[in-house]
N, C-alpha and C positions, 0 to 999 in steps of 0.2 A: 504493500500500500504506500501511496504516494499521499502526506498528509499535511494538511496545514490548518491555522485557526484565523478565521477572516470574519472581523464585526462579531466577536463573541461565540463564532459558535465553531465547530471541530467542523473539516469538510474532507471528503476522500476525493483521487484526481480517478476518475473511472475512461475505460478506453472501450469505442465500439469497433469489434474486429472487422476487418475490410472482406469481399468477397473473394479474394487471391487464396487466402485460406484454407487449409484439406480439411476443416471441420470447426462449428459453430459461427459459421458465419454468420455476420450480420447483430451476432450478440456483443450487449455489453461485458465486460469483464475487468477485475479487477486493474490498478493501475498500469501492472505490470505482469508478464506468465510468461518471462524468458526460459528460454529450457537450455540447460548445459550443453557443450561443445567441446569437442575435443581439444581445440586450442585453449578452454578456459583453465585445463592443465588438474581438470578435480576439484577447483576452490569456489567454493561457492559467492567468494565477495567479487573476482574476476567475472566470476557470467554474471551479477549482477550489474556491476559496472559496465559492461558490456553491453548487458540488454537493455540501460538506461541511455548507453547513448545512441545504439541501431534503432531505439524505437522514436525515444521520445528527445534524443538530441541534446543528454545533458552529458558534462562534464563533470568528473570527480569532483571539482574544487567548488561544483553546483548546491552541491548537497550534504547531511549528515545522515548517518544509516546506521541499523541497529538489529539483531539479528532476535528474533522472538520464537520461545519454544527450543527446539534444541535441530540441529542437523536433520536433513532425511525424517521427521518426528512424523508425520503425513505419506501413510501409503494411498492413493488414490487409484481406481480399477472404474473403467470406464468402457461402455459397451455402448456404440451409439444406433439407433433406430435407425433402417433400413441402410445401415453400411457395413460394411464386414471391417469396419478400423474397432479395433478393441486398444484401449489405453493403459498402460501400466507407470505409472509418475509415484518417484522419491519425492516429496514435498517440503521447501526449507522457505519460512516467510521473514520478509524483511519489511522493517519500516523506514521510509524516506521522508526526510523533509526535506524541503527547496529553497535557497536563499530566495526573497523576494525580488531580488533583480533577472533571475533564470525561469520563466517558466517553460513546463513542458509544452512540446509542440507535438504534430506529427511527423516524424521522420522515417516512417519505413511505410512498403503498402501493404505490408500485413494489418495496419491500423486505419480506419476511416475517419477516427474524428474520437477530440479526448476532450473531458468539459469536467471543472468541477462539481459534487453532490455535496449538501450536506449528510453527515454523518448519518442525522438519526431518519433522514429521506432514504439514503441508500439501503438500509435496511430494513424498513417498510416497502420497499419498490421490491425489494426480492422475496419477503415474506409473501406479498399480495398477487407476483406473478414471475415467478423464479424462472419461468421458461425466454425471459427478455435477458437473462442472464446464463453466462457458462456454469458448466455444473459444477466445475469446482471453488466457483466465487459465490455459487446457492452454499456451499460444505459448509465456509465461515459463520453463516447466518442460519443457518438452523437447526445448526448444532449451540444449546442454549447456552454447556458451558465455553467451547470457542468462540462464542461470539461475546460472553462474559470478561473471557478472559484477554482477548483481542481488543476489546474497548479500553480495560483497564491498562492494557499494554501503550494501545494510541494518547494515551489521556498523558502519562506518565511520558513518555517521549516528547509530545511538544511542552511537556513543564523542565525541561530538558535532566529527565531523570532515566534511571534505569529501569526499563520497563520487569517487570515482578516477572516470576518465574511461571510459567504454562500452566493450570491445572491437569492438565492430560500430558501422560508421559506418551502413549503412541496410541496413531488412531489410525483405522482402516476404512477409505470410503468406499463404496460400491454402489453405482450408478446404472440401474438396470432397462437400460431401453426406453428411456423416456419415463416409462410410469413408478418406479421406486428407488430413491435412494435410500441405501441402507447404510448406516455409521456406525461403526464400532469402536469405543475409546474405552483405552487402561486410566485410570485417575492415579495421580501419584499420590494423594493422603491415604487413601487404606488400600492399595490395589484393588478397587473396587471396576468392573468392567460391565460399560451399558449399552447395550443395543435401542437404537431409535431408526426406526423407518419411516422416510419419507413417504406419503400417497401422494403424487403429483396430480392426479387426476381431482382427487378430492380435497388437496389441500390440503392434509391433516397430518399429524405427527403424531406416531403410535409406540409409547414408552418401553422397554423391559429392562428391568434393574436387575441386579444380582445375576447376574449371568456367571456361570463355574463352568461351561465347558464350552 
């Protein structure tokens, strides 16, 4: 996430993907979903830096960045609706903020167009119709504690603190065809492990606690 605080209130910088794209086109998605390359040598602050300047045209000395949750923390499993592309993504989230004299622009044609949201708009626009968005920028938000604990991480960042450590030590997404995401996360206070499935169809999120196998 690409964040900043403008007239009091928290705003995320969202990006709608262009149609040059092998999949979700035309969705909004988070600031950024640079994916690793060979050249970036394994390091994840490298294909960050990387995939902030091929997209959106920033330069290192643009910004300050902070790494949230821990490495790889985010397995993602993605199966899309009438394509035989099946997805398998290590997931490592960072959060940016932008000197006020650099903002992001479009610079690749994987992007069509990037606009600031505020914070607590972005997350009702995906509650109320997650399908306007990638499914793994719906993951953040309906899952209650990453979305918990991702606010209180953005909050603490622009007070230019260290954002507090993840409630969930690893979590598994699973995106089934359009009609259910299924999450699965370990919590690091009591090794407690929850299953929660999305109904896209119907909108609803269907709980199971205590999960042991």
């Amino acid at each position: 996430y690409i964040v900043r605080e403008h007239n009091g209130r928290v705003q995320v910088l969202v990006q709608k993907r262009s149609g040059s794209v092998d999949i979700a086109k035309g969705k909004w998605d988070q600031s950024l979903a640079t994916q690793m390359i060979a050249r970036d040598g394994g390091d994840y602050e490298t294909a960050l830096r990387r995939g902030l300047k091929e997209e959106l045209g920033l330069e290192p000395d643009n910004y300050a960045a902070a790494q949230v949750g821990g490495s790889s923390w985010l397995r993602v499993y993605k199966k899309y609706a009438g394509q035989e592309a099946y997805n398998r993504e290590f997931v490592s989230l960072f959060l940016v903020k932008v000197k006020s004299e650099a903002q992001p622009r479009v610079h690749s044609d994987k992007v069509s167009e990037v606009r600031w949201m505020d914070w607590d708009e972005y997350v009702e626009t995906i509650r109320r119709d997650p399908a306007q968005f990638t499914k793994t920028a719906g993951y953040y938000v309906l899952d209650p504690a990453v979305l918990d604990g991702t606010d209180q991480a953005i909050k603490a960042f622009l007070r230019d603190e260290t954002p507090p450590p993840f409630p969930i030590r690893r979590s598994c997404y699973f995106s089934l065809n359009g009609e259910y995401d299924v999450l699965i996360s370990m919590y690091d206070s009591n090794k407690e492990v929850r299953l929660l499935i999305y109904d896209r169809v119907l909108r609803k999120t269907h709980k199971i606690g205590r999960v042991v196998a």
